[in-house]
C-alpha positions as CSV (number, residue, x, y, z in Angstrom):
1,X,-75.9,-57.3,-68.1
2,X,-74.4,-55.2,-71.0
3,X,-72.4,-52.0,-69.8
4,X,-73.9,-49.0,-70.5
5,X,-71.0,-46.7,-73.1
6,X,-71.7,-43.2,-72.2
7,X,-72.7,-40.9,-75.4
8,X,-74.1,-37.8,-75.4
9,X,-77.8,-39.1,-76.0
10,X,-77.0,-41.4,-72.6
11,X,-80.0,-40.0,-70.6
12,X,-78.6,-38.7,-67.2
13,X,-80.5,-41.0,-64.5
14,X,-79.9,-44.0,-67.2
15,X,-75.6,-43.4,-66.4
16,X,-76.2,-42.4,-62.7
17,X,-78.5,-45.8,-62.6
18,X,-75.5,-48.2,-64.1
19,X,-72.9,-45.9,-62.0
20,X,-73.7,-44.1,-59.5
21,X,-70.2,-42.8,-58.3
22,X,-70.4,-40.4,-61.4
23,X,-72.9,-38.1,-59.7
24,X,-69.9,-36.5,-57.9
25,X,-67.7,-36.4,-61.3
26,X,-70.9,-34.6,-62.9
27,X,-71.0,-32.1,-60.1
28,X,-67.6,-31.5,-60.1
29,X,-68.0,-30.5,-64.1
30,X,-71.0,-28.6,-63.6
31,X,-71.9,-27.4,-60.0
32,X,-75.1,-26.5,-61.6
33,X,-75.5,-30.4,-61.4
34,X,-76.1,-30.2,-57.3
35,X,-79.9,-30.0,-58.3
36,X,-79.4,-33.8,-59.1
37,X,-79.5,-34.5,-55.2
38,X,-83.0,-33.9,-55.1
39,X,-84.7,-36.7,-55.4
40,X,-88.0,-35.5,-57.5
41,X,-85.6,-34.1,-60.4
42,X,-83.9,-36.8,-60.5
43,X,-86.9,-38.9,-61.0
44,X,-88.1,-36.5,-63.5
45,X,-85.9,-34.1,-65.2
46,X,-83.1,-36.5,-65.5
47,X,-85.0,-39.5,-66.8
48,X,-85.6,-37.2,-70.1
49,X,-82.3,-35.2,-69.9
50,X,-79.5,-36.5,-72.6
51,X,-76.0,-35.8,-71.5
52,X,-75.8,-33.3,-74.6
53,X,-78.6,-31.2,-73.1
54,X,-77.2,-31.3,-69.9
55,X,-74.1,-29.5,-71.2
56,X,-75.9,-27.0,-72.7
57,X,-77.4,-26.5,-69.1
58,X,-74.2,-26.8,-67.4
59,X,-72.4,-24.3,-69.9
60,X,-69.6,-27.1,-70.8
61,X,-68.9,-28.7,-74.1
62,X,-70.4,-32.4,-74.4
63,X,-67.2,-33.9,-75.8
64,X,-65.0,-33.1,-72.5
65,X,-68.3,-34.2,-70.5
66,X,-68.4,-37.3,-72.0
67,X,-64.9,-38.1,-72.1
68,X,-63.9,-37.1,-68.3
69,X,-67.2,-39.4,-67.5
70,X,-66.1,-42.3,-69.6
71,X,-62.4,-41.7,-67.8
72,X,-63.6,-41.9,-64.6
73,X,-65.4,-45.2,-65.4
74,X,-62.5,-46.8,-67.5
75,X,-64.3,-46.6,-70.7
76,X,-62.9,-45.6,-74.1
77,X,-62.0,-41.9,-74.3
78,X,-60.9,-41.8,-77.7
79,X,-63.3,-43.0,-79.4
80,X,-65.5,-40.8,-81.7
81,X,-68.3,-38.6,-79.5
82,X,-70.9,-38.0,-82.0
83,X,-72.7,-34.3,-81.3
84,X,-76.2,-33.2,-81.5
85,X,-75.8,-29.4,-83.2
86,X,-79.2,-28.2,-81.4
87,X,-79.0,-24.3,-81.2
88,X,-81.1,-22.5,-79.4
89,X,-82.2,-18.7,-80.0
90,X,-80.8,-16.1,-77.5
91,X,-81.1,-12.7,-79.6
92,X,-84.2,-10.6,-79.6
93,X,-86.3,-12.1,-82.8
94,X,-88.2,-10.0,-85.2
95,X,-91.7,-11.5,-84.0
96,X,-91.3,-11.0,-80.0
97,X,-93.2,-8.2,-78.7
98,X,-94.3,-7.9,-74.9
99,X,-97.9,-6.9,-76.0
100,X,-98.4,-10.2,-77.7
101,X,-97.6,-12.2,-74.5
102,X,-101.1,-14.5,-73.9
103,X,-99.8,-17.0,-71.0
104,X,-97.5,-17.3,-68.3
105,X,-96.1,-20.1,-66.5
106,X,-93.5,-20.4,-63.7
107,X,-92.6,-24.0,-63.6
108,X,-90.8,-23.7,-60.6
109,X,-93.5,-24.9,-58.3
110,X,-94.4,-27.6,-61.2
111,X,-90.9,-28.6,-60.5
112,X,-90.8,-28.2,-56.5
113,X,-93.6,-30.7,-56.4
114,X,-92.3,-33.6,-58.6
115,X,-94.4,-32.6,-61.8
116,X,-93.1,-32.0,-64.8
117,X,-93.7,-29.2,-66.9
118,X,-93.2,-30.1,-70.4
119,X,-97.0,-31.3,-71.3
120,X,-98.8,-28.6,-69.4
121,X,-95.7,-26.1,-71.5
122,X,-96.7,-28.0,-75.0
123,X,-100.5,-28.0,-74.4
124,X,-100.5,-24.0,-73.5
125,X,-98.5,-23.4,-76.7
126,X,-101.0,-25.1,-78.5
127,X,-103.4,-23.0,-78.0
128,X,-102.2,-19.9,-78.6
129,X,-103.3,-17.9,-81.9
130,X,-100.8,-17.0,-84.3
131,X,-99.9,-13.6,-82.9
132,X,-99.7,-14.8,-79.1
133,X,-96.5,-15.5,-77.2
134,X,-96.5,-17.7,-74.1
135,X,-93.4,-16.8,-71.6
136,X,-92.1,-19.8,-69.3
137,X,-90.0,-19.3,-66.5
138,X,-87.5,-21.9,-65.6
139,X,-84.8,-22.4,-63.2
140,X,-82.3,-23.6,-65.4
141,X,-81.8,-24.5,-69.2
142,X,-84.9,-26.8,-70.5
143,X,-82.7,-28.6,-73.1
144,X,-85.5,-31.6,-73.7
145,X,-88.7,-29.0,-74.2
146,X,-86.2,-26.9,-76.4
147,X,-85.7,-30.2,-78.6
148,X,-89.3,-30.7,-78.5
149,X,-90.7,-27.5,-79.5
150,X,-87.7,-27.0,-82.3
151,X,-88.6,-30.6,-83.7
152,X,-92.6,-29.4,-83.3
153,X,-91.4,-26.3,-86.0
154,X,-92.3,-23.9,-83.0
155,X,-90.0,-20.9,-82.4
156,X,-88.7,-19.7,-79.4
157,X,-86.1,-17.1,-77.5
158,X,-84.5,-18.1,-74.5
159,X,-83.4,-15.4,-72.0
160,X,-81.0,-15.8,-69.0
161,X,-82.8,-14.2,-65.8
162,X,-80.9,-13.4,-62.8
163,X,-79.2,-16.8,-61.1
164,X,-79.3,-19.3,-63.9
165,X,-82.6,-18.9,-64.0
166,X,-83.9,-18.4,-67.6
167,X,-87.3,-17.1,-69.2
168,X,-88.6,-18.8,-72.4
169,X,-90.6,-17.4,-75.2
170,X,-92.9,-19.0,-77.1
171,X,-94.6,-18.8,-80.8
172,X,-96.5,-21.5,-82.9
């Protein structure tokens, strides 16, 4: 079997698969990472979740990520990390305005129950007409459906809500 070199598109429960001891080393970057320990994220969140979105979730740059995980394996840490340069919105933008809000949906439950949110998320954005705004509640960072709906052209304006959780807005 080949060994897995951790990058920053390495999905998360692709490394934790091919080494498992580096759940601890993630949570000890990011304690944010705990929610890993839960079995239905990790079955679902993680499968989709690159290492580079999971720093943005964790607040940590990907480059010391990757390198103190490639460390702790006894892979190569000076060799080149190549960096997705995703930016997401977090001021106010021109087009937001609470009376255009059509939809809401709290995906905490989605999450609770082992579903994932980001067809039901895509579909309800959809539909909306082109003055509508659909707010999405999350409880952390959704770096994937961010990718997603920035490579879909669709804009958006992330908010952080008390305790890392975070409210997402919506336009087509």
């Amino acid at each position: 079997m080949q060994e897995l070199i951790i990058t920053p598109k390495t999905k998360v429960a692709e490394m934790l698969d091919a080494y498992p001891q580096l759940e601890e080393t993630l949570i000890e970057i990011a304690p944010q990472f705990k929610k890993l320990k839960n079995p239905i994220l990790r079955k679902t969140i993680a499968r989709v979740t690159s290492l580079s979105q999971a720093a943005i979730v964790g607040g940590v740059k990907v480059e010391e990520m990757v390198s103190k995980l490639r460390a702790e394996i006894g892979q190569n840490t000076t060799a080149a990390i190549e960096t997705e340069n995703t930016t997401y919105n977090l001021e106010k933008p021109d087009w937001y305005n609470e009376s255009s809000i059509a939809d809401t949906l709290d995906t905490r439950e989605m999450l609770n129950a082992g579903e994932h949110p980001v067809h039901e998320v895509l579909s309800s954005i959809k539909k909306l007409e082109d003055n509508e705004i659909l707010k999405v509640i999350f409880p952390f960072i959704p770096a994937p459906l961010l990718d997603k709906t920035i490579s879909l052209q669709y804009k958006h304006w992330l908010v952080e809500i008390d305790g890392g959780e975070y409210t997402l807005y919506f336009k087509k």
